[in-house]
N, C-alpha and C positions, 0 to 999 in steps of 0.2 A: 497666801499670796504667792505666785508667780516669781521667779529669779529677777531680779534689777533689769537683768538683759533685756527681757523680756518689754518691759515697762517701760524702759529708753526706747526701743524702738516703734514708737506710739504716733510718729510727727509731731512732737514729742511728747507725750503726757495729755495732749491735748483733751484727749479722749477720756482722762479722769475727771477733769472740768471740777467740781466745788475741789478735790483732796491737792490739786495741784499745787500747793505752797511747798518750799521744801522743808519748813520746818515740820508740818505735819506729817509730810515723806518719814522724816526724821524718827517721828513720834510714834507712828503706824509698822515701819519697816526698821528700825533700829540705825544707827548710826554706819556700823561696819556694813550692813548691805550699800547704802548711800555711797560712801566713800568706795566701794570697790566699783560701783556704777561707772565713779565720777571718772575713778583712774582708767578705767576701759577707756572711757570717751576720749579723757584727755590723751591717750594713747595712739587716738585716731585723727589728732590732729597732723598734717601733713609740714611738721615746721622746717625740716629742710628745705621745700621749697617757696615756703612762705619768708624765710630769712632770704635767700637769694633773692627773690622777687621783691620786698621792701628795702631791706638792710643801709642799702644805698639813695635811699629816697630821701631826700629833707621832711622834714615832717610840719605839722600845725599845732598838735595837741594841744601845747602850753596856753593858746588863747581860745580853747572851747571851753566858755564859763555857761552855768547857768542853767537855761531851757539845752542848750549844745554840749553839756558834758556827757560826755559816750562810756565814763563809771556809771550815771546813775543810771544810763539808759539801759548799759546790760542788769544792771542788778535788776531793773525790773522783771528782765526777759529769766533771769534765774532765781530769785527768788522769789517774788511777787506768782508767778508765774510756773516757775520751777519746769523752766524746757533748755534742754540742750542746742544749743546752736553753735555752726559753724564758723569762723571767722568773715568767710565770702558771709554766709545768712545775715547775720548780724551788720556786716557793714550794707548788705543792699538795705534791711529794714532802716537801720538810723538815717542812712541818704537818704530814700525816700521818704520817711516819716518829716523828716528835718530837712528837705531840699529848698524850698522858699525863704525859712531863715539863715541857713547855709550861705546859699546865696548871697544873701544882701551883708551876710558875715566875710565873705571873701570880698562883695566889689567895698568892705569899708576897710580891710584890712591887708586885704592883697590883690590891689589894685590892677597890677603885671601881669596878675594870673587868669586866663581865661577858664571857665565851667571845666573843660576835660583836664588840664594840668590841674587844678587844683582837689577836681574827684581822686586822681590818682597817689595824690601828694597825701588827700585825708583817707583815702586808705590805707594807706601804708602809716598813717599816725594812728587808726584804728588796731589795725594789725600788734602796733605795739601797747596799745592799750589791750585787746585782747588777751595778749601773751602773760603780761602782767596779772592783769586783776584773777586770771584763770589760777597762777601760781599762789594769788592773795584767797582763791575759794577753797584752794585745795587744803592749805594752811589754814583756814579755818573751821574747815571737816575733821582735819588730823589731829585738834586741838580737841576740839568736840570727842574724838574717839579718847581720847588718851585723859582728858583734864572731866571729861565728862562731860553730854551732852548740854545738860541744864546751866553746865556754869560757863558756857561761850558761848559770847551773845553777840549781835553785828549789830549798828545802826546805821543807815545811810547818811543819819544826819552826824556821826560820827566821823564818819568816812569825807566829808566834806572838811572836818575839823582835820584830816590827819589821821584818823585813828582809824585803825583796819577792824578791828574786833576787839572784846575786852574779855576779861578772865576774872573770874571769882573764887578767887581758891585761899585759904591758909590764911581767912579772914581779912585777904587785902584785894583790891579792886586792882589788877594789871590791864592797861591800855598797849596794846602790843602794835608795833608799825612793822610792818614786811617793807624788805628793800634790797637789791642785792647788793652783796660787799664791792663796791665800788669809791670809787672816787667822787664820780658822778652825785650818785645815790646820799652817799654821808655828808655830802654838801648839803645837798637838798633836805638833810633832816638836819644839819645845824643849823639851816635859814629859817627853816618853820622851827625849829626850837627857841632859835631867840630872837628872830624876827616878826615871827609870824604867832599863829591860834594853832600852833601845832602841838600844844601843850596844856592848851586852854582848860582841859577836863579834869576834874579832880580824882587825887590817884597815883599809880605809880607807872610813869608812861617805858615801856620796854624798846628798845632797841634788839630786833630779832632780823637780823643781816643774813643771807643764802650766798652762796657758793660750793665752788665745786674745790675742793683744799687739797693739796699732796699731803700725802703721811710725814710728820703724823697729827696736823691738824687731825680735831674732829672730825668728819663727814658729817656735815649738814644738809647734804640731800639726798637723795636717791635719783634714778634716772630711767624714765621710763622705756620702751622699747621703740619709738620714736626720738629718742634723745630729749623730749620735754624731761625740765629739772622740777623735783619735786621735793618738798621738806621730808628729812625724814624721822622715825620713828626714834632712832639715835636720839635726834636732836631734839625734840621736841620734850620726850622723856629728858633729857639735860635739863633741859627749862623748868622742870615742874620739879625737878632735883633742887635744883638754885631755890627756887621759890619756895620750896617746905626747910631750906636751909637757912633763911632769910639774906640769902644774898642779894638779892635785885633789889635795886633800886635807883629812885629816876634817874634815866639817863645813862645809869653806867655802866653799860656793856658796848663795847669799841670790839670786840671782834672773837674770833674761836684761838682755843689755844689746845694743846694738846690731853687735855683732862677735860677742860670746861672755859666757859668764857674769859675773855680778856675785859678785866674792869678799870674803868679810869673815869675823866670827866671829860667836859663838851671842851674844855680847854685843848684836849688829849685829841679831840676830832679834827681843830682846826691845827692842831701841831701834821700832824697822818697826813690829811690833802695839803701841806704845803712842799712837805718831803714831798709826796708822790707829783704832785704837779711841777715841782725841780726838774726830777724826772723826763718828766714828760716832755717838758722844752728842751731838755738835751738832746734828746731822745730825735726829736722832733729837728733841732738846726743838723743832730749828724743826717738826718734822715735826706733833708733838702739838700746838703753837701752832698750827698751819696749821687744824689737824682740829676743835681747841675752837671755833676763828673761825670757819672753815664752817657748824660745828652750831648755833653762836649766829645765825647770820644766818639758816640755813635748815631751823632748829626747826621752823616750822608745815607749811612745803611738801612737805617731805624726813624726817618723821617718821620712815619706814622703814628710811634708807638708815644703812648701815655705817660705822663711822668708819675713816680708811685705814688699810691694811696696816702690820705694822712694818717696816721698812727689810729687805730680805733681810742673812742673816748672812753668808753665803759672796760676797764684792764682793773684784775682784780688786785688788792692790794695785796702785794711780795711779801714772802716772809722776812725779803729784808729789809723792806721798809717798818714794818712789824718790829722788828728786830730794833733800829735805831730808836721807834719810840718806846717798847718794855722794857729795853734790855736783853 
């Protein structure tokens, strides 16, 4: 066979027709060709300008359930399928394919929004579902190289429970959730942890958190030549360190430290976002202080000008927040 390059540039794969699965890809072409395909590609995504261009958009995602969820839509387009697609490709397919249910999903749920605001609104919730689940494929290819192809496995109906992929190693079954080390993010998996079926599967469900850390955390990613963040081989190797040591287990891994992870319990998670979200209100009244005093002083000169931004939500957690909860 032919170099991967070669192969991706097919519109996409189309032209292989029955071998087009990627697991078969997998099976025929070995894992390390797969994975260097992928990271080409994902190389070639344009996200600085796709960050400016969304970043600032309110989004929808949260309420596309169902026939509308644009996870299962891509997993088709990439595994079912096994073709590369664009972020613009991919959202013109899912509109189009999904534009009459769309529809009648906006006039029940966002009444205000006429067809062109609310096209632009779900593509910019596309764009960040894109971003994501591309980070959650790659992590699953990297897993594959390193853990072995045979023993990481995906199921979409997993993926619907929460769970990104699972791992069969050292005679125990890991349920691994990507997410990055956020605020945000570790809410959203303490809600489905004890709120929700985000734990539903029997097993030991992993907490594997991405960012980009100052020394001497770990590095947990790597960075491709586009600035897309990717899991790295560091990291991933750590995890399979932990696992033949018997460290992991459910739930307790809260974040990197500078050898290996930071373990505790889901207690430890909601202690972490109450610190950071302290934070962030402080953070947030000096901010509005700052903005009122500005506009008072330069009311007549600056009549035009904008008051500042809110504080971004997604701010990864300080070492010194870190710090108050370890020690």
């Amino acid at each position: 066979m032919g170099e991967m390059g070669e192969m991706g540039e097919m519109g996409e794969m189309g032209e292989m027709g029955e071998i087009s699965k990627l697991e078969k890809h997998i099976r025929d072409n070995g894992i390390e060709v797969v994975l260097k395909w992928f990271e080409k590609k994902l190389s070639s995504v344009p996200l600085s300008e796709n960050k400016e261009k969304f970043n600032q958009t309110h989004t929808v995602e949260k309420n596309l359930y169902n026939e509308l969820n644009p996870t299962v839509f891509l997993d088709d387009i990439f595994f079912n399928q096994f073709r590369w697609v664009t972020c613009e490709t991919f959202s013109e397919e899912y509109i189009t394919k999904l534009h009459d249910p769309l529809n009648e999903h906006r006039s029940d749920k966002y009444k205000d929004m006429e067809w062109p605001e609310f096209e632009t609104v779900l593509k910019a919730s596309l764009w960040r579902t894109y971003a994501g689940i591309m980070t959650e494929y790659h992590a699953y290819l990297k897993c594959k190289l390193i853990f072995g192809a045979d023993n990481v496995t995906r199921d979409i109906n997993d993926d619907k429970k929460g769970v990104d992929f699972t791992i069969n190693y050292c005679n125990n079954i890991y349920h691994i959730h990507i997410f990055c080390d956020t605020v945000k993010a570790w809410d959203k998996r303490r809600i489905k942890t004890i709120e929700r079926a985000g734990n539903s599967l029997d097993g030991i469900h992993v907490n594997f958190p991405y960012g980009i850390y100052e020394s001497p955390q770990i590095h947990s990613t790597d960075v491709l030549s586009n600035g897309f963040v990717i899991y790295s081989d560091v990291y991933v190797n750590l995890l399979k360190k932990e696992m033949e040591n018997g460290a992991i287990e459910n739930d307790n891994i809260l974040g990197v430290g500078e050898t290996t992870f930071k373990y505790g319990t889901i207690d430890d998670i909601i202690r972490i976002n109450e610190i950071r979200m302290e934070k962030k209100k402080r953070d947030k009244l000096n901010s509005n202080s700052n903005s009122n005093s500005n506009s008072n002083s330069n009311s007549n000169s600056n009549s035009n000008s904008k008051p500042n931004s809110k504080p971004n939500k997604l701010v990864l957690l300080s070492q010194e927040d870190k710090e108050l909860l370890f020690g």
